[in-house]
MOPAC internal coordinates of N, CA, C and O (Angstrom, degrees):
PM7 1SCF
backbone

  N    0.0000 0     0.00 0     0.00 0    0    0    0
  C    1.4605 1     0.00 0     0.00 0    1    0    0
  C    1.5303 1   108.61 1     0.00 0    2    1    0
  O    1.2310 1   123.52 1   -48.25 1    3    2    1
  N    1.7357 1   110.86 1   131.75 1    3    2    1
  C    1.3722 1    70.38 1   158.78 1    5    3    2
  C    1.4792 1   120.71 1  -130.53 1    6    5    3
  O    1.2310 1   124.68 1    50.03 1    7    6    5
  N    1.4156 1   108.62 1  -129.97 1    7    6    5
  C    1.8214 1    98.84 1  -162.87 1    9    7    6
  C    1.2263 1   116.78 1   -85.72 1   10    9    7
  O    1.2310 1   125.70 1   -26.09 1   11   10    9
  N    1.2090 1   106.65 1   153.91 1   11   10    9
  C    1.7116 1   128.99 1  -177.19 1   13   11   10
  C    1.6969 1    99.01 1   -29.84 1   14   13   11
  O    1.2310 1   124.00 1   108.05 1   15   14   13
  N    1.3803 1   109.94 1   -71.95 1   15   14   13
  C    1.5407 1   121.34 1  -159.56 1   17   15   14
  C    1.8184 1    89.08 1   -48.26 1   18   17   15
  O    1.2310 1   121.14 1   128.01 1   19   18   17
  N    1.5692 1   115.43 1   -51.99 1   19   18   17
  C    1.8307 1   107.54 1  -150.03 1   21   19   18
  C    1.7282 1    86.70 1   -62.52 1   22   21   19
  O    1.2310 1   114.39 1   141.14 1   23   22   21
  N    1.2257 1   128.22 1   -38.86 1   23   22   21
  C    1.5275 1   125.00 1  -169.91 1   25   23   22
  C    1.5424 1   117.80 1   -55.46 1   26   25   23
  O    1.2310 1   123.73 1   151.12 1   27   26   25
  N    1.6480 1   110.45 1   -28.88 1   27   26   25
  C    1.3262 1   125.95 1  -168.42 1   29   27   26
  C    1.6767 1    97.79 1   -97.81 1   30   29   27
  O    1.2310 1   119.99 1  -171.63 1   31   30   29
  N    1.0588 1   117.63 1     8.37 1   31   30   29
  C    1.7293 1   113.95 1  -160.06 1   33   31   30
  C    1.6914 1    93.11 1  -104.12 1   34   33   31
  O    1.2310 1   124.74 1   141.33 1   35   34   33
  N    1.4077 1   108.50 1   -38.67 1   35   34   33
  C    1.4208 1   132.48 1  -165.64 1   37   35   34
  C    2.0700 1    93.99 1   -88.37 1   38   37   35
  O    1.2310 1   133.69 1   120.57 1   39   38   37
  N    1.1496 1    91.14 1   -59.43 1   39   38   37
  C    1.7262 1    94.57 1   164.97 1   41   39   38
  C    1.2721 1   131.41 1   -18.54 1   42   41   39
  O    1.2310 1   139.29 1   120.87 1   43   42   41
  N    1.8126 1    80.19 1   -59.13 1   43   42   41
  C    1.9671 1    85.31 1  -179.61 1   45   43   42
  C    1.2290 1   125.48 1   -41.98 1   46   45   43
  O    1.2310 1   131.13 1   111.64 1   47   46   45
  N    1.6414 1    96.12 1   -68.36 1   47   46   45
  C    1.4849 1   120.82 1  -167.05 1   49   47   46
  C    1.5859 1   108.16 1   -69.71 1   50   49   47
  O    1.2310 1   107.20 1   153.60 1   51   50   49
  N    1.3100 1   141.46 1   -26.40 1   51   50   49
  C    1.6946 1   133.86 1   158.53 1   53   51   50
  C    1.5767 1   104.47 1   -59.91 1   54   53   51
  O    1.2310 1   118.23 1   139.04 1   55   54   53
  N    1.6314 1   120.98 1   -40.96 1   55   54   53
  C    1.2674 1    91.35 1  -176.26 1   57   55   54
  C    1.5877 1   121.47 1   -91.49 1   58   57   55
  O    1.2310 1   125.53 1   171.14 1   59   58   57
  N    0.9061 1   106.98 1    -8.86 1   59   58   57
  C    1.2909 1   126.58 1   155.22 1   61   59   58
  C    1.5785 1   140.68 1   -37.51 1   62   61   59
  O    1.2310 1   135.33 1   136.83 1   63   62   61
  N    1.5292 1    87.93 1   -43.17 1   63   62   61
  C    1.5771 1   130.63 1   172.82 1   65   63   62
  C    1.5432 1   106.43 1   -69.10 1   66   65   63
  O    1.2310 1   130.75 1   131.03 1   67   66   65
  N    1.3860 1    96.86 1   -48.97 1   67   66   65
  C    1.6871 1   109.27 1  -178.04 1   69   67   66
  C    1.0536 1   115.78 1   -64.96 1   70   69   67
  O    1.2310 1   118.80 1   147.10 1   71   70   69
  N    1.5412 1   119.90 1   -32.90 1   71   70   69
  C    1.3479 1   124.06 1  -167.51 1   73   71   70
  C    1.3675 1   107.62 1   -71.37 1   74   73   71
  O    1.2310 1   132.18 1   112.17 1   75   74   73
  N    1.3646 1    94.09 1   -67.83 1   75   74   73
  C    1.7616 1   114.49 1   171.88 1   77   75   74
  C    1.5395 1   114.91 1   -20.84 1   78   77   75
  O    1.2310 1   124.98 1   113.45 1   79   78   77
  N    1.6063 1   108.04 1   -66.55 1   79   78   77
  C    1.4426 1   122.10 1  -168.62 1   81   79   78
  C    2.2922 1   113.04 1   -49.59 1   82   81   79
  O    1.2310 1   143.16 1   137.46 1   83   82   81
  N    1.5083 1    72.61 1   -42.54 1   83   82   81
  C    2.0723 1    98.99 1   173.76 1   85   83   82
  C    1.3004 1    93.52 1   -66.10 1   86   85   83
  O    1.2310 1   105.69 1   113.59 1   87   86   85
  N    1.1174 1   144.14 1   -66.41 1   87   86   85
  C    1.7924 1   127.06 1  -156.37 1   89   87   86
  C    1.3284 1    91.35 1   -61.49 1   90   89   87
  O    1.2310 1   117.58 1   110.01 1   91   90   89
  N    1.5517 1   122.21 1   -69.99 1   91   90   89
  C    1.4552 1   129.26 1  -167.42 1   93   91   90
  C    1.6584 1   109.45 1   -26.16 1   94   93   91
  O    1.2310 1   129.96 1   126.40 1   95   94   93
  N    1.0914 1    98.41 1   -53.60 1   95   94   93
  C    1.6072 1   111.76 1  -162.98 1   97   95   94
  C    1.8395 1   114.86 1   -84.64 1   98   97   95
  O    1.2310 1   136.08 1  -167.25 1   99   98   97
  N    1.5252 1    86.48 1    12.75 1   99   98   97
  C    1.5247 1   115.83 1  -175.50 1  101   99   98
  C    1.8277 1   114.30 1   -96.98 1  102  101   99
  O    1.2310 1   135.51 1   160.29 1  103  102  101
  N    1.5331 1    87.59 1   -19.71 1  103  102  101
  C    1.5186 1   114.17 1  -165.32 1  105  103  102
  C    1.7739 1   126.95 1    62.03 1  106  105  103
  O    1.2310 1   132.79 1  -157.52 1  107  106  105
  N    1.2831 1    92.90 1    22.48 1  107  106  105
  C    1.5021 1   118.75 1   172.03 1  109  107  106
  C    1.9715 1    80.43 1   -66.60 1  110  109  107
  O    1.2310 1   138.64 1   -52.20 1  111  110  109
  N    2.0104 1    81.47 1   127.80 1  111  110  109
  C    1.7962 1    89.26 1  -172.03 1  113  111  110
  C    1.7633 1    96.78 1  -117.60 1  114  113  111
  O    1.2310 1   129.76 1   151.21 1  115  114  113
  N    1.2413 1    98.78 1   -28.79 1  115  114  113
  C    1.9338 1    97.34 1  -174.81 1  117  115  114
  C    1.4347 1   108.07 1   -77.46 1  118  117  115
  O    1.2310 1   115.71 1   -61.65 1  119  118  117
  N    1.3014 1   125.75 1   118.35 1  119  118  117
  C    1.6945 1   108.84 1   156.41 1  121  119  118
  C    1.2525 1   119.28 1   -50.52 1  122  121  119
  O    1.2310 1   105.32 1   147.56 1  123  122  121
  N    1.1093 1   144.80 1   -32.44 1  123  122  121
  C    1.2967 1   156.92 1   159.57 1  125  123  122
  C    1.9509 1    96.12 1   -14.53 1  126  125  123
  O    1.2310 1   137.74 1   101.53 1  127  126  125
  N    1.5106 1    83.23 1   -78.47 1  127  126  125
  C    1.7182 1   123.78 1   177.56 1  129  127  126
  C    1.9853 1   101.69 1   -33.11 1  130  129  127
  O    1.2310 1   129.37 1   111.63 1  131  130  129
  N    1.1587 1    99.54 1   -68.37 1  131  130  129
  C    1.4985 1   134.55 1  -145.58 1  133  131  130
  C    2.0555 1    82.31 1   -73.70 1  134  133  131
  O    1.2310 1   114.81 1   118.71 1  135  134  133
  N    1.4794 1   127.44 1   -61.29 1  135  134  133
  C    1.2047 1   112.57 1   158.22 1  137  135  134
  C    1.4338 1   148.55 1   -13.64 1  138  137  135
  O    1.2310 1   133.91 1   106.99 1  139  138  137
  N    2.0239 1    90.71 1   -73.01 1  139  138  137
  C    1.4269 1   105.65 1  -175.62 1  141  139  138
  C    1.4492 1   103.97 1   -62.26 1  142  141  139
  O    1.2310 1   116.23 1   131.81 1  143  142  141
  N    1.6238 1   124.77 1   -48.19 1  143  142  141
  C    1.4397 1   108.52 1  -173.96 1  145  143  142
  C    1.1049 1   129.85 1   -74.39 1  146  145  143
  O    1.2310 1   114.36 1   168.82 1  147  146  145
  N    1.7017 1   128.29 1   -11.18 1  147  146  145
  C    1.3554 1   130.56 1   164.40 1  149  147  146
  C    1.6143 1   109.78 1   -67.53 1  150  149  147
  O    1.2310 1   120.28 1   163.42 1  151  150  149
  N    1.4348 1   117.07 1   -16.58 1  151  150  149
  C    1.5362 1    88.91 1   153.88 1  153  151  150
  C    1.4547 1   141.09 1   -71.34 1  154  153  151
  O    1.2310 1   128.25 1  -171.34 1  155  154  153
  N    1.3413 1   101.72 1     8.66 1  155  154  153
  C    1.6238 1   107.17 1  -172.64 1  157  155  154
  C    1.7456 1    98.55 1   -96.96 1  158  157  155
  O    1.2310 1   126.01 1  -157.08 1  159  158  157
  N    1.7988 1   106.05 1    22.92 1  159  158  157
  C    1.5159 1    96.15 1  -176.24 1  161  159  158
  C    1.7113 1    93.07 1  -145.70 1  162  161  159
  O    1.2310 1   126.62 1   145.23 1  163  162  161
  N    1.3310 1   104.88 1   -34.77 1  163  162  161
  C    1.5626 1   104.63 1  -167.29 1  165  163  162
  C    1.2555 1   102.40 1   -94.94 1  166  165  163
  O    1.2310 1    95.50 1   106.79 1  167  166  165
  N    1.7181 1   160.55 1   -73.21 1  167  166  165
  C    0.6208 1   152.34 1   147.96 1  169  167  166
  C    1.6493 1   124.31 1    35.05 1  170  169  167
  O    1.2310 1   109.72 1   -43.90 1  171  170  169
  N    1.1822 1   136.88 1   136.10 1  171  170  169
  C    1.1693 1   138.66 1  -159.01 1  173  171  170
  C    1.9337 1   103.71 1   -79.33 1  174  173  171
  O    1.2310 1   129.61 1   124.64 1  175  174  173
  N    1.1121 1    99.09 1   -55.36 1  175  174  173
  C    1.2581 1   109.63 1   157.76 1  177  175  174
  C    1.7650 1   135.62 1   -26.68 1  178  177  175
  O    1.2310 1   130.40 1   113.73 1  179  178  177
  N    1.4479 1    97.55 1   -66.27 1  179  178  177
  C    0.9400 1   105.78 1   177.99 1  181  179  178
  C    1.5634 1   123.39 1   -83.09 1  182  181  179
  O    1.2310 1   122.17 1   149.62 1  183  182  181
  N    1.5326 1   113.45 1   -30.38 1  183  182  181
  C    1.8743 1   124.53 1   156.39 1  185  183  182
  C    2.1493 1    90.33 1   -49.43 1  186  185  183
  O    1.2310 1   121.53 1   145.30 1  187  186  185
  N    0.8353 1   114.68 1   -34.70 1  187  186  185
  C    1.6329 1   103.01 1  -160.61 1  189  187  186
  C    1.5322 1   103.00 1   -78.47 1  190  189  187
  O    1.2310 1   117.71 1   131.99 1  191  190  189
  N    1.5927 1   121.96 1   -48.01 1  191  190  189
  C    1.3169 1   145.08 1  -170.22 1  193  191  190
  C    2.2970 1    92.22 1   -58.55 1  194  193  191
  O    1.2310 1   132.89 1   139.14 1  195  194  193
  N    1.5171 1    92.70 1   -40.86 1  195  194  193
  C    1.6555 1    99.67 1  -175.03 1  197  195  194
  C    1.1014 1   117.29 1   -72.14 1  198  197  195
  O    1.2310 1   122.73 1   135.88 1  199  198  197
  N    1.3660 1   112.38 1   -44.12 1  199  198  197
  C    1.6294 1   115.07 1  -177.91 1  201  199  198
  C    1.3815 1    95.44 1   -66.10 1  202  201  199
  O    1.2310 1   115.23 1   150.40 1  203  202  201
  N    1.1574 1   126.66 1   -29.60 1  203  202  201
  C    1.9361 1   107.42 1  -165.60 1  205  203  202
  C    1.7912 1    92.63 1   -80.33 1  206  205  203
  O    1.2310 1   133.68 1   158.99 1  207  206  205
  N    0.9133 1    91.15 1   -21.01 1  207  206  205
  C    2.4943 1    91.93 1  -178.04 1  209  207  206
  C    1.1687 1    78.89 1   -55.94 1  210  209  207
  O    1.2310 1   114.92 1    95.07 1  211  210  209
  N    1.5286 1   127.23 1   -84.93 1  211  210  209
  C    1.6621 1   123.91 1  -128.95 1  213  211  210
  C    1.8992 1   100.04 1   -72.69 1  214  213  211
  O    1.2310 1   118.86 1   149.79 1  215  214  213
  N    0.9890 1   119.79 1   -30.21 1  215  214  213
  C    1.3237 1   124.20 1   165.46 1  217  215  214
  C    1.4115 1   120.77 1   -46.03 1  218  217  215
  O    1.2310 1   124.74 1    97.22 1  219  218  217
  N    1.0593 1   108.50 1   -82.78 1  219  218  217
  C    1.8697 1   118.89 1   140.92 1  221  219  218
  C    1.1566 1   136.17 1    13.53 1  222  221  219
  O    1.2310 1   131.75 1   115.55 1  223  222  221
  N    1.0591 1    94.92 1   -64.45 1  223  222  221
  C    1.9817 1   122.69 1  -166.76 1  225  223  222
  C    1.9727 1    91.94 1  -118.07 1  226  225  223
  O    1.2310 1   121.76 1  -168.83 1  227  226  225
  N    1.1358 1   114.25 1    11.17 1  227  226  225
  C    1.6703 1   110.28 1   148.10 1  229  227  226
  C    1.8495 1    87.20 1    48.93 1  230  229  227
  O    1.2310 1   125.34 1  -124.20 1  231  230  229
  N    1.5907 1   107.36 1    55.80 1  231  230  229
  C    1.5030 1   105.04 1   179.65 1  233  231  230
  C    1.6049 1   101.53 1  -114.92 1  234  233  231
  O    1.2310 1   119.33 1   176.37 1  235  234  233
  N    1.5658 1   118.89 1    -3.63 1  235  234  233
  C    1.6581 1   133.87 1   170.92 1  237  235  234
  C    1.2163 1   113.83 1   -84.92 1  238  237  235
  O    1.2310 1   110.34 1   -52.06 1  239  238  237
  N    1.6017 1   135.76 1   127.94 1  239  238  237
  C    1.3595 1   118.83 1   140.30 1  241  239  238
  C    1.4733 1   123.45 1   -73.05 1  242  241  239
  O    1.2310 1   134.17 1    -5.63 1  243  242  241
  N    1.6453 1    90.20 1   174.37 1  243  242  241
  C    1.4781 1    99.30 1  -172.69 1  245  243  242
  C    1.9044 1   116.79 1   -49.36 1  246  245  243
  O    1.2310 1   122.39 1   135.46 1  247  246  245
  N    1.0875 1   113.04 1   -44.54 1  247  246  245
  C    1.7556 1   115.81 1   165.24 1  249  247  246
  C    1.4361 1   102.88 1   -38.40 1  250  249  247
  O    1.2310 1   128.12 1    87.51 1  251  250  249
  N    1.3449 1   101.98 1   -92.49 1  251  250  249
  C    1.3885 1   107.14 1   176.18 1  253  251  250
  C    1.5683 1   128.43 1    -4.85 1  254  253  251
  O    1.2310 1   130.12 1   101.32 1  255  254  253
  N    1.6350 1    98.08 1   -78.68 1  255  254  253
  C    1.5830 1   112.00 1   159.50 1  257  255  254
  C    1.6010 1   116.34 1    -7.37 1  258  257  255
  O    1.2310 1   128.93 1   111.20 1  259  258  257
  N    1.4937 1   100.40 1   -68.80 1  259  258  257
  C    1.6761 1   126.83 1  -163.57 1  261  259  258
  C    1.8141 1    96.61 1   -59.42 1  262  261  259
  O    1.2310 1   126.40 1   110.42 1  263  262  261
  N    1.7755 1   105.31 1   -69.58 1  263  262  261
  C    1.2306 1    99.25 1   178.84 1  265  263  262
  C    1.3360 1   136.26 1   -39.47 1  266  265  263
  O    1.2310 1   120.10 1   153.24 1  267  266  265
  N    1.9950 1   117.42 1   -26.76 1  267  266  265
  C    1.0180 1   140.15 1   142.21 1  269  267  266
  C    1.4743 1   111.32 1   -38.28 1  270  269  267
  O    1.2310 1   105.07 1    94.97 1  271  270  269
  N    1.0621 1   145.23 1   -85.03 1  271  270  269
  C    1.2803 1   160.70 1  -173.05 1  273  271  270
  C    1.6096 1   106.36 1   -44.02 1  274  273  271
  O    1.2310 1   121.68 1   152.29 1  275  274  273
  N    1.2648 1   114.40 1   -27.71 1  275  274  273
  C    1.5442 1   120.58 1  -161.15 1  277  275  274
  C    2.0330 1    86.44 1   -84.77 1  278  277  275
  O    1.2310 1   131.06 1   112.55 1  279  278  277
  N    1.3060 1    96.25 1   -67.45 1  279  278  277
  C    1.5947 1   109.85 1  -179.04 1  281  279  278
  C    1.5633 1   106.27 1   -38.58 1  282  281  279
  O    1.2310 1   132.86 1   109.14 1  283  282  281
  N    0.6996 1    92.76 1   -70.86 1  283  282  281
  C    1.6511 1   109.35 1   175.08 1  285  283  282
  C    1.8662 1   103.33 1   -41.17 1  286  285  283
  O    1.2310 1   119.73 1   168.23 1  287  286  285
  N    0.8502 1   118.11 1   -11.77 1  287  286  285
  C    1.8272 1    95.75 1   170.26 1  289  287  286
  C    1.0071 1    80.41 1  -130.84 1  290  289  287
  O    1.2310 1    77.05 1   -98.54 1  291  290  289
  N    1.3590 1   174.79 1    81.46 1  291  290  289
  C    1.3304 1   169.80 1   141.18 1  293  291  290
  C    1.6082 1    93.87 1   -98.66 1  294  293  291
  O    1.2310 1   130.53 1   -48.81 1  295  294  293
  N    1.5677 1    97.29 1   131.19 1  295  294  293
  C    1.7361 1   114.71 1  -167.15 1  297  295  294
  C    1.4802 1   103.66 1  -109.14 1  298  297  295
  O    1.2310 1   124.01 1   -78.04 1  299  298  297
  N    1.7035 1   109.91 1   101.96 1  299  298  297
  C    1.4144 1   111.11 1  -167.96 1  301  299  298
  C    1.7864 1   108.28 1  -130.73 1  302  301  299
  O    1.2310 1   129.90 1    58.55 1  303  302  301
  N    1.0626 1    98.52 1  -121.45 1  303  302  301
  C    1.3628 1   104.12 1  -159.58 1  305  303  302
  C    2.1365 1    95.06 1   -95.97 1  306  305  303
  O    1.2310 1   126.96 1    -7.60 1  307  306  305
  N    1.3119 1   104.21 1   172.40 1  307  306  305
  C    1.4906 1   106.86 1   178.73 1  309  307  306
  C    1.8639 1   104.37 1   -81.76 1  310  309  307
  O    1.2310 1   130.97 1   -37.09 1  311  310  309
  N    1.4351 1    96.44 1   142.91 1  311  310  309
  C    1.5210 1   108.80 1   173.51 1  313  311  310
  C    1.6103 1   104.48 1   -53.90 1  314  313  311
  O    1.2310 1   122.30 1   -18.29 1  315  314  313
  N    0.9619 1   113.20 1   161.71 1  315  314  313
  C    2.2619 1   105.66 1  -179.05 1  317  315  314
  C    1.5446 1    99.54 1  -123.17 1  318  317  315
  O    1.2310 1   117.01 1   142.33 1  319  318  317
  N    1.4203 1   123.30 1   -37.67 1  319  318  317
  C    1.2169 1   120.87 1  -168.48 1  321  319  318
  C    1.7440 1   109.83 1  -134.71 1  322  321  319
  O    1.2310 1   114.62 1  -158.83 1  323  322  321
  N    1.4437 1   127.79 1    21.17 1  323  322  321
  C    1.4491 1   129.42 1   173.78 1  325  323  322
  C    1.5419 1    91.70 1  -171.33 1  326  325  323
  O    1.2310 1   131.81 1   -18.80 1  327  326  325
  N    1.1971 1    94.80 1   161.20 1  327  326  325
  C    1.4232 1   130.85 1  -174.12 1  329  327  326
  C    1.3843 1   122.74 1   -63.42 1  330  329  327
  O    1.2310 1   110.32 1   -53.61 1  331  330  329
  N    1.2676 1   135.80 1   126.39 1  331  330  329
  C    1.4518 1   159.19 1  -150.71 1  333  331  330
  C    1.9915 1    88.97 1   -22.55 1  334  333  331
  O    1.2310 1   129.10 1   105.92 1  335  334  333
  N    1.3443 1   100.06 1   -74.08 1  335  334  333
  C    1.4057 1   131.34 1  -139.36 1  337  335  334
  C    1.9382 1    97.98 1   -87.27 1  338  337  335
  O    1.2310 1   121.52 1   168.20 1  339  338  337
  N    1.7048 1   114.69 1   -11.80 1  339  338  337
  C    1.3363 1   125.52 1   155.50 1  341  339  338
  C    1.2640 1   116.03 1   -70.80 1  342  341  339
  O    1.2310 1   119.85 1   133.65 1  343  342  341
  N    1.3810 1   117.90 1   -46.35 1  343  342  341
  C    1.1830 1   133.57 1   169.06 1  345  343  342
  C    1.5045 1   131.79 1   -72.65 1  346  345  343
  O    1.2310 1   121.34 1   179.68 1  347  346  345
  N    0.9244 1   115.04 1    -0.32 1  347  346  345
  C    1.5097 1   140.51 1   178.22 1  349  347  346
  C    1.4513 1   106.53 1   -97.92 1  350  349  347
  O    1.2310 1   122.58 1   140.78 1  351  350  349
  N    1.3426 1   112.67 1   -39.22 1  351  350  349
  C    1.4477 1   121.32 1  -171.66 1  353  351  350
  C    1.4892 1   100.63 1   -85.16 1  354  353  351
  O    1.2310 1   114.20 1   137.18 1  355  354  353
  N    1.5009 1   128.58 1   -42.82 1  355  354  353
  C    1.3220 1   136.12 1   173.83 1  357  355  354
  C    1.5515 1    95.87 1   -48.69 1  358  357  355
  O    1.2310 1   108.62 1   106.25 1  359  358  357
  N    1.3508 1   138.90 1   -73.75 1  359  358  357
  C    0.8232 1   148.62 1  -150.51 1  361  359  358
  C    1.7765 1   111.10 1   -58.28 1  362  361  359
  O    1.2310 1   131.75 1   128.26 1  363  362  361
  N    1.2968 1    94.92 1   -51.74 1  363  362  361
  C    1.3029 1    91.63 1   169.34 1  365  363  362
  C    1.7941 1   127.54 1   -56.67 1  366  365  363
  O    1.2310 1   135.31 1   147.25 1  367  366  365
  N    1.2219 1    87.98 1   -32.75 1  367  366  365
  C    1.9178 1    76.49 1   176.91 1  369  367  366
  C    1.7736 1   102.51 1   -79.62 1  370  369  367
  O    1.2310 1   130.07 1   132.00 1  371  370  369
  N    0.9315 1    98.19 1   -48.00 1  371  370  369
  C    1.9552 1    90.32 1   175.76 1  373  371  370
  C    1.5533 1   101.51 1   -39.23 1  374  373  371
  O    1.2310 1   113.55 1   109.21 1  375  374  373
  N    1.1901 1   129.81 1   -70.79 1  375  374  373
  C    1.3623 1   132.76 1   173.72 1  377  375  374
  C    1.5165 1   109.67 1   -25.81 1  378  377  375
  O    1.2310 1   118.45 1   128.23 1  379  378  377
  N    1.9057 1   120.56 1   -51.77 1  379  378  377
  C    1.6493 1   108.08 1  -179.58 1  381  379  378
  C    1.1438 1   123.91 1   -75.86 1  382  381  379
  O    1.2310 1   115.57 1   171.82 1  383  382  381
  N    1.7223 1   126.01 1    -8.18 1  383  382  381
  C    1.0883 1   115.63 1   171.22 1  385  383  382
  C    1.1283 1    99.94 1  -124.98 1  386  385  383
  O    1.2310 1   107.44 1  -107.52 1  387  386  385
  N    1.0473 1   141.02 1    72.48 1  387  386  385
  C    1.7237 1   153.91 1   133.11 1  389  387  386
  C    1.6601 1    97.36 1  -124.93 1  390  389  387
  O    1.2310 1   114.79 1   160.35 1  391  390  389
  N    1.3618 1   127.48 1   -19.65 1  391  390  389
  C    1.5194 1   124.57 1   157.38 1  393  391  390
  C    1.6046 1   121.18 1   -66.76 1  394  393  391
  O    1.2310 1   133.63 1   131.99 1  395  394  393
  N    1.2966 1    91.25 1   -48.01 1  395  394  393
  C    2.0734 1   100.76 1  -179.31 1  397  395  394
  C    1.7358 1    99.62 1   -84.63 1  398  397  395
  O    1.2310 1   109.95 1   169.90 1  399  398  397
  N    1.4110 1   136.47 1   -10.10 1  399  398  397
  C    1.0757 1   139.47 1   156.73 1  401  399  398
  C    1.7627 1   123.38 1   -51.88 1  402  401  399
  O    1.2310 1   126.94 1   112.44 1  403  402  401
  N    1.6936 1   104.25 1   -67.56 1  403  402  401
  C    1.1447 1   133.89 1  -172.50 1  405  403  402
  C    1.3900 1    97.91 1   -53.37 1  406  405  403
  O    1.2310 1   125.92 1   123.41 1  407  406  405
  N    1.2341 1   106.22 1   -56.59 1  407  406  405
  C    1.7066 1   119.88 1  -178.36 1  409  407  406
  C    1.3406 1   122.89 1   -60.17 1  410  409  407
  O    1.2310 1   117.70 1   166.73 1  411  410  409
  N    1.3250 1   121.99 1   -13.27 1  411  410  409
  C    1.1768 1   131.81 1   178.20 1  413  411  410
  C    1.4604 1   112.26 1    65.32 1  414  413  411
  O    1.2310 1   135.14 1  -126.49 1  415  414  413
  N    1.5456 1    88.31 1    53.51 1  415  414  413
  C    1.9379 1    84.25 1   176.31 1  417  415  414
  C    1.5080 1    96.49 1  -128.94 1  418  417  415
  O    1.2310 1   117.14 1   -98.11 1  419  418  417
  N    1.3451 1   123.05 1    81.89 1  419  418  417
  C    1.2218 1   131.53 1  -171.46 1  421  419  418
  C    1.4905 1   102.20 1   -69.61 1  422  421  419
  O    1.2310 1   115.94 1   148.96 1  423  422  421
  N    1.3790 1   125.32 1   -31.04 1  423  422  421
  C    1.4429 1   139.66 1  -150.45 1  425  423  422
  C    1.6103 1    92.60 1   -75.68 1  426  425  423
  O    1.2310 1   122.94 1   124.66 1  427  426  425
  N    1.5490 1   111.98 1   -55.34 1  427  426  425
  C    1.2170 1    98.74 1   174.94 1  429  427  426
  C    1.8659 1   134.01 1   -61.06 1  430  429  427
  O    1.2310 1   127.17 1   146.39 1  431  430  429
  N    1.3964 1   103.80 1   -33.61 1  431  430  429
  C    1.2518 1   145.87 1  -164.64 1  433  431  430
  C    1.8130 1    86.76 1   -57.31 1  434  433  431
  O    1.2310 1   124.33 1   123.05 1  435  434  433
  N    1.5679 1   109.29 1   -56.95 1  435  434  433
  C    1.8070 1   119.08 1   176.80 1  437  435  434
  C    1.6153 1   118.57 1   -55.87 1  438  437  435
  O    1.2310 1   128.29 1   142.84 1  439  438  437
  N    1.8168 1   101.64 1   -37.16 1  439  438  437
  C    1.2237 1   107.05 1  -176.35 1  441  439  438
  C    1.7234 1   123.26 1   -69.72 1  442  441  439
  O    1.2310 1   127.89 1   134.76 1  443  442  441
  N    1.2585 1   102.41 1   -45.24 1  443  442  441
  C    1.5058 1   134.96 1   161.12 1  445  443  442
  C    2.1699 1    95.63 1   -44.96 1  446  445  443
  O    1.2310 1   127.04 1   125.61 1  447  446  445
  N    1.0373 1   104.07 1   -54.39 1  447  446  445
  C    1.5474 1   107.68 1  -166.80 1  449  447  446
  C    1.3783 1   112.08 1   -44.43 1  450  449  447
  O    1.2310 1   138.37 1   109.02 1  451  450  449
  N    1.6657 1    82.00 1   -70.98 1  451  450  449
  C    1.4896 1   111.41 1   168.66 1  453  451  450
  C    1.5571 1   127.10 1   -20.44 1  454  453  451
  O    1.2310 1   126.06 1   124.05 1  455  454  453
  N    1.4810 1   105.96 1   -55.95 1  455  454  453
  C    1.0825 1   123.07 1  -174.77 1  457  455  454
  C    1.7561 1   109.88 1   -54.52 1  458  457  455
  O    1.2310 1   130.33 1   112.29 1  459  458  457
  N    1.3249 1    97.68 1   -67.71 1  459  458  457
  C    1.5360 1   123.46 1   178.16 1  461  459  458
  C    1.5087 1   119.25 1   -30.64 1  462  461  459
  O    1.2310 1   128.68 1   126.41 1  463  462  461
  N    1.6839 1   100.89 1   -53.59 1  463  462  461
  C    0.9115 1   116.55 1   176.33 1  465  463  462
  C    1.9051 1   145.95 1   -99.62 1  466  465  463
  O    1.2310 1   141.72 1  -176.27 1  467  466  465
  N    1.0965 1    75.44 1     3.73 1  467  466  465
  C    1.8185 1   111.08 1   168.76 1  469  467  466
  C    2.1696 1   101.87 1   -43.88 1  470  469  467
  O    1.2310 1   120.10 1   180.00 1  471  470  469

């Protein structure tokens, strides 16, 4: 297995991917445009505001949960623009889908998306 941070490194950029693909397909035409509103997904903040939704709404299993929990104490680099424990929470979802990535469980990875991005 490996560590929380390499899972969240890979994390980023799939969910990232997701985000991206959703504005596009939003017909958001300005990058300008296409920027400002992917912060309402990428942003530390708002990954933190998300992870507490799918938690919430009991949309994690128990694995999941854990992989959550794993990310979530993972001892990395300093937050740059939010607070220790915002950033901890960001981190952890990057961590679950660079886990359901790695694993090749894209299926879940869509369902999880889905949700987010509804």
């Amino acid at each position: 297995m490996k560590s929380a941070l390499v899972y969240a490194y890979i994390g980023d950029s799939v969910y990232e991917c997701y985000v991206r693909k959703h504005l596009i397909n939003k017909n958001i035409s300005k990058v300008k445009d296409l920027q400002k509103e992917s912060l309402n997904y990428v942003s530390a903040v708002s990954q933190r505001r998300i992870l507490e939704d799918l938690e919430n709404n009991n949309i994690l299993n128990e694995d999941e949960l854990e992989i959550i929990r794993w990310g979530r104490n993972a001892k990395g680099t300093k937050a740059k623009h939010a607070d220790i424990i915002t950033y901890r929470y960001a981190t952890a979802l990057e961590c679950l889908i660079g886990y359901l990535y790695l694993n090749n469980n894209i299926e879940r990875i869509n369902e999880i998306m889905n949700f987010i991005l509804k």
